[in-house]
N, C-alpha and C positions, 0 to 999 in steps of 0.2 A: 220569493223563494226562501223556503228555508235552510238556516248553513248547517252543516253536518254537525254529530254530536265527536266534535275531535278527544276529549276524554273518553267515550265506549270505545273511539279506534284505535285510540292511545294503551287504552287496557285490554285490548287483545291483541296488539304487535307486543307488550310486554309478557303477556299472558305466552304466546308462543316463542318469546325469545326464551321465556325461562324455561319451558318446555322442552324446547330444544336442550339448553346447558345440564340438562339432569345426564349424570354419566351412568350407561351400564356398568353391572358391577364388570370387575377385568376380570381375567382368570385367575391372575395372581390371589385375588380377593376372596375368591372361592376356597371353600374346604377341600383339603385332599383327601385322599382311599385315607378308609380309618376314624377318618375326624366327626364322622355322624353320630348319635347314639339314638336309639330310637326303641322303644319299648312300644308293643301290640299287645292286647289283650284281648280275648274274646271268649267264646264258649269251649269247652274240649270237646275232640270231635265226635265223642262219645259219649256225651250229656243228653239228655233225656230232651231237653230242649231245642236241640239238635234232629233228633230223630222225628221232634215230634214237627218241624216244619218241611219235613218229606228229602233230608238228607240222607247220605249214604256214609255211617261213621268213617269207613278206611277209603274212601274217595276225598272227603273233607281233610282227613288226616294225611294225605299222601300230596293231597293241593297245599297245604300250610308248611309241610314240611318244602314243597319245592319252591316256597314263594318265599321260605325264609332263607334257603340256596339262594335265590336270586337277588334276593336282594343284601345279602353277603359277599357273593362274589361281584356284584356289583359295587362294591366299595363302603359299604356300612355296616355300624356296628348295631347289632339287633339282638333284640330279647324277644320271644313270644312266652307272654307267660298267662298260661289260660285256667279261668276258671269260672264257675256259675254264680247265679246270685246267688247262691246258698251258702257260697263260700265269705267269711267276714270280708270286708273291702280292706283291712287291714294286712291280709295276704298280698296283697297287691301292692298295697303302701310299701312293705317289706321288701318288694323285691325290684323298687325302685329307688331307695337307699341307696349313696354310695356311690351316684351315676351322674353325670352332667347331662339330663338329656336332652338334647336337639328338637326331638320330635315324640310327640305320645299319640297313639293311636287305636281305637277299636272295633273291632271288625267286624265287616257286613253285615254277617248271618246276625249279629245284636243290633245293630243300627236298622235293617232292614224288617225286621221283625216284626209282628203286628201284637207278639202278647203282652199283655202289661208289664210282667215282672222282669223285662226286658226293657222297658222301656224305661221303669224306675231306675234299673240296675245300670242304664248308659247312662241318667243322671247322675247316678253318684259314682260314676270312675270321671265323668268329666268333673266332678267338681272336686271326687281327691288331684286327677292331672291341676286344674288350677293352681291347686294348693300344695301341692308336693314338687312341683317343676312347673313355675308358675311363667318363666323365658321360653318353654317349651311352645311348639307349635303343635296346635291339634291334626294330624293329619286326618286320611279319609282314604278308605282302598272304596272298590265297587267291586268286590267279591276275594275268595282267596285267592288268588293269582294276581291282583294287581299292586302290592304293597311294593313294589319298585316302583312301579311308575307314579302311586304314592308320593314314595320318597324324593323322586329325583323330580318332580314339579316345584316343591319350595327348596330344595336343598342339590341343587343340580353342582357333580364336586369338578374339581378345576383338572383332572384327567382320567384317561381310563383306567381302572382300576383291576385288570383282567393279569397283571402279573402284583399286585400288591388288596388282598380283598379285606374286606373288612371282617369285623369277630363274631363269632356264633356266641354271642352274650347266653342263650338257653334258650330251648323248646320243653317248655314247663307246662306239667298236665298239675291242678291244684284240684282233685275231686276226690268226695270220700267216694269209695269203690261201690259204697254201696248206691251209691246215685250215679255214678259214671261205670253202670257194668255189661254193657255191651260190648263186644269184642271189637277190638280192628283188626284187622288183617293184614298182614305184611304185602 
């Protein structure tokens, strides 16, 4: 008969002791209302781009606007600041100056996209995020309304934030008019 292998059972009763000793973070440890900073980028909702993968400009625009409410009154500080490839990525550089941020994020309708210049164009805002807020985490929405829950997946804060909410950093349209000229709609 042969005797057990006592070192493999030895390295997985240590294996699950130390598993065990790993501590959730506490509350205390968590950020409070405020403490987020999180910048989204994506297309304006009245980009030619936009239109052209069977969007509705003042439906897109009226979902962004109420997904950057929510995730405000939800307790973070948020910027949406949008614009196309057409636009230099130095726009963008700009208007992340000046900010600690937490989280950087690009939305959907770019990530989800099948055109090329879209697809170029989410290479190079990930690799200025790298390089401009390189501590930042990449988040990820799954359409315009989910950028709270987004946010609160890596960055869940230490209370509710419904009498203290965080700051409307901006809802920034960056398109020359003559490329972004379809109307929205109130």
């Amino acid at each position: 008969m042969k005797a057990p292998n006592t070192a493999l059972g030895l390295l997985g009763l240590v294996t699950i002791a130390f598993a065990g000793a790993i501590p959730s973070p506490a509350p205390s440890s968590l950020p409070g209302c405020g403490e987020v900073n999180v910048i989204l980028t994506g297309l304006p909702p009245n980009h030619p781009l936009v239109i052209a993968q069977g969007h509705d400009p003042s439906d897109i625009d009226k979902g962004l606007r109420a997904d950057l409410a929510s995730a405000i009154a939800g307790g973070y500080n948020v910027r949406m600041s949008l614009q196309g490839p057409e636009e230099p990525i130095s726009t963008l550089e700009g208007r992340m100056e000046g900010t600690d941020w937490s989280a950087t994020m690009v939305g959907a309708g770019v990530r989800a996209s099948v055109l090329e210049e879209l697809t170029i164009w989410l290479e190079d805002v990930i690799a200025l995020y790298r390089r401009a807020a390189p501590k930042a985490f990449i988040a990820f929405n799954h359409n315009a309304e989910s950028t709270l829950w987004a946010i609160q997946r890596r960055f869940p804060l230490a209370s509710n934030c419904t009498d203290s909410p965080g700051t409307n950093l901006g809802y920034e349209i960056h398109c020359d008019p003559s490329v972004c000229n379809a109307t929205i709609s109130s």
